[in-house]
N, C-alpha and C positions, 0 to 999 in steps of 0.2 A: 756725589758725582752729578754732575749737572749736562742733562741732555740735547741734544738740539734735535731741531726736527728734519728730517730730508726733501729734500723738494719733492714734488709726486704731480703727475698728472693726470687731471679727473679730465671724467667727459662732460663735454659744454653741458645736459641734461643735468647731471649733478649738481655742477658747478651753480647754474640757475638754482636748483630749487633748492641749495643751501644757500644764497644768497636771501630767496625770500622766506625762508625759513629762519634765517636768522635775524631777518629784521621782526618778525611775529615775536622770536621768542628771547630779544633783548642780548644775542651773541654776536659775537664776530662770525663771520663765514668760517676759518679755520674750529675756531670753537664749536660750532653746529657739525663741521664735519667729524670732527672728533667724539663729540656725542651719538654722532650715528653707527660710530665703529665700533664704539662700545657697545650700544645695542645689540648690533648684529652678533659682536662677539657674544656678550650673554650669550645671545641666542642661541647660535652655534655649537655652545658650550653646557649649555643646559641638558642636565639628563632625562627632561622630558621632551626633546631634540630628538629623534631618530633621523641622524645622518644619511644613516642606509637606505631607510624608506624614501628618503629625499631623492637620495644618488638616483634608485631605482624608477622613482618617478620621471624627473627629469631624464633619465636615458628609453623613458618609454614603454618598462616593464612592469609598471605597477599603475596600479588606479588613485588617483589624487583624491578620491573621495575617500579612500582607507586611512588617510592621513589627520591629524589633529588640527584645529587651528593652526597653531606655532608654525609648526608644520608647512602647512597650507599657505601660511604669508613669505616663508622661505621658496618656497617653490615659483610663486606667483613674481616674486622679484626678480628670482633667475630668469624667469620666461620674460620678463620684463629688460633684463637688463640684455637677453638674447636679442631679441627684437630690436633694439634702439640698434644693438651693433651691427643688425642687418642691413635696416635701414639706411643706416650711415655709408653702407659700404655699397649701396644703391646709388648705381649712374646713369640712371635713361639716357640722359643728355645725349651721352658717348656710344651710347646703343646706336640712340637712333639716328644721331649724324654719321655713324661707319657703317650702316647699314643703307645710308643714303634716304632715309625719310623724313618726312616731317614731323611735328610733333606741336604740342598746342601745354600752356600752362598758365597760372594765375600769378600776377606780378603781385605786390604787397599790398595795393588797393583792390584786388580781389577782377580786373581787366584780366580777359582773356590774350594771350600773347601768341600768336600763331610763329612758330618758326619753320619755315619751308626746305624743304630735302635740298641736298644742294650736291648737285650731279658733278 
């Protein structure tokens, strides 16, 4: 029986660094993505994995320092992969234009851009 694959949506972060990840390591992008799914699954799946101790970390109840390597890079991804979706879901812009103030930022050559409240 011959598979096909489903379409899936990564986040732009991803998507980049399997792009140059797979130009380092002679893959296609799909191909590097697929190798790192594997991984994590190993990982996941490995009985020197404790799940629980993860869960409990990441929900705040346990100390990351109790945790093994393996471990330790499972935790740090999630706190990673939390962050980027924070990030992402960050919109000063709209903050501070409904709040009526100004606000100042760096355009792509690194120019300071002042945008003024606008009453």
């Amino acid at each position: 029986m011959t598979r096909t694959s489903q379409p899936t949506r990564l986040p732009a972060d991803v998507y980049e660094s399997a792009v140059a990840a797979a130009a380092v390591s002679s893959r296609t992008v799909p191909q590097q993505i697929a190798h790192w799914a594997r991984i994590g699954r190993q990982l996941e799946m490995s009985p020197g994995t404790n799940q629980r101790a993860i869960a409990q970390v990441l929900a705040g109840a346990a100390s990351y320092d109790a945790l093994d390597e393996e471990e330790q890079a499972v935790v740090r991804q999630a706190w990673t992969d939390r962050m980027t979706a924070l990030r992402e879901a960050l919109n000063y812009k709209d903050q501070f234009v409904a709040a009526g103030e100004s606000y100042s930022e760096a355009d792509e050559d690194g120019n300071v851009i002042i945008h003024p409240a606008r009453h």
